[in-house]
C-alpha positions, 0 to 999 in steps of 0.5 A: 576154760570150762571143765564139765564133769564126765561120767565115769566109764561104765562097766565093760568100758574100755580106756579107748572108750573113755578117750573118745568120750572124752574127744566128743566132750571137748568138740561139743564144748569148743563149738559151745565156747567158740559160739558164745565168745564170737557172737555179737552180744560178746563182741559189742563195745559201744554203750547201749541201751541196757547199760546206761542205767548202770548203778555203778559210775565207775563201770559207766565210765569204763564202758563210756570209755570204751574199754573191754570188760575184765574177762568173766569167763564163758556168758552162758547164763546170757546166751541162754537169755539170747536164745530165750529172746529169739524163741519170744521174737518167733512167736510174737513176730507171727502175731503182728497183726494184733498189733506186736512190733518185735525186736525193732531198732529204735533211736534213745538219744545221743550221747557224745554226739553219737546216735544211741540204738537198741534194739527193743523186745516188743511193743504194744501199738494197741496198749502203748506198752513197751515190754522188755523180757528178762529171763532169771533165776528163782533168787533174782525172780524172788528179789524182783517181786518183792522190791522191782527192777534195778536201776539199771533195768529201770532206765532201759525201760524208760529209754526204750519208751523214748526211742519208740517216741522218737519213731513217731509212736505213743508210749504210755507204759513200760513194762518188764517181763521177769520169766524164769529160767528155772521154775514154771511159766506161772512163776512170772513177774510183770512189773510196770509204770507209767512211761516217764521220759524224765527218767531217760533224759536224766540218764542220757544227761549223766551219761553226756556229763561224764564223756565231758568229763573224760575228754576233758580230764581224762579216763583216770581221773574221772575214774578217780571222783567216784568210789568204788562199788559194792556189786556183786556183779561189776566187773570192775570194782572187785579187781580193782579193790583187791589192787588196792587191798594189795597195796596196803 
């Protein structure tokens, strides 16, 4: 449940006043809520793109598995992202004739068996560049340019490279756009490098040996071969760890 902070009544105000104010409050809220909860983003339990690269194994194997994530409260910091995209792709679906292919579902590989899609931010046709935005924070924006992307982003750009190769393009870069969500258009990071589909190939590989692993052993043991992780946000590892913290 999300608990804003309402004003205080102001002078003249009665308790009537501050009733309604406070029924306006909770309608606006529970559409907020509601929406985010329903959106397909929230609902999706199939492994994509983005999530293959996870660091942490033990989360992979989770979402491998099918399971649904702990519940983390309201995505509000994503939702702003989703919107931020759908405002990216209006403005680069009006330039497609310089040669911008925007949100397009692309085939990354298998795994399992199963066909692996995602759809992707934006492509270069003209610079062969696949381009992914990130909109963050004024912390993680500070953390990316001094050591790049995560592992995890990493891969997805990689990935994508791969799914756009599948579709019969040229991909000789990737990049990653890091926009600020706080902060000016000028506070941007632009990483990027040369498209290397080992990188995709080794995550799909690892990905692949891990369903192996859980139709062969089952989820529990498989969870069971790797550690528990240090990161701040899996939302597996730290419920799991006070579990075991508990029982000692």
């Amino acid at each position: 449940m999300v608990n804003p902070t309402i004003a205080k009544p102001p002078a003249g105000a009665g308790q009537a006043d501050s009733f309604v104010a406070d029924l306006t409050v909770a309608g606006i809220m529970n559409v907020i809520t509601d929406s985010i909860t329903a959106h397909p983003r929230s609902l999706q339990k199939r492994i994509g793109p983005s999530e293959i690269g996870m660091d942490c194994t033990r989360r992979l194997i989770h979402k491998l598995a099918g399971d649904t994530e702990p519940d983390r409260g309201i995505a509000w910091k994503p939702t702003v992202g989703t919107a931020c995209h759908t405002q990216m792709e209006a403005w680069f679906g009006a330039h497609k004739d310089e040669g911008y292919l925007v949100e397009q579902r692309v085939t990354v590989g298998q795994i399992g068996g199963v066909d692996i899609t995602g759809s992707t931010d934006l492509f270069s046709v003209n610079d062969r560049t696949v381009i992914d935005w990130k909109f963050v924070g004024p912390a993680m924006l500070k953390k990316y340019k001094a050591s790049g992307p995560s592992n995890q982003y990493r891969v997805q750009a990689h990935l994508y490279g791969t799914g756009w190769v599948n579709a019969g393009y040229e991909v000789e870069q990737v990049m990653i756009a890091f926009l600020p969500r706080d902060g000016e258009l000028g506070d941007a990071y632009f990483w990027w490098e040369p498209y290397q589909p080992e990188i995709a190939e080794a995550a799909l590989a690892k990905a692949n040996q891990l369903v192996t692993l859980i139709n062969a052993i089952g989820e529990d043991a498989t969870l069971a071969m790797y550690p528990l992780c240090n990161e701040r946000f899996c939302p597996w590892c730290p419920a799991d760890k006070a579990k075991q913290n508990a029982t000692i």
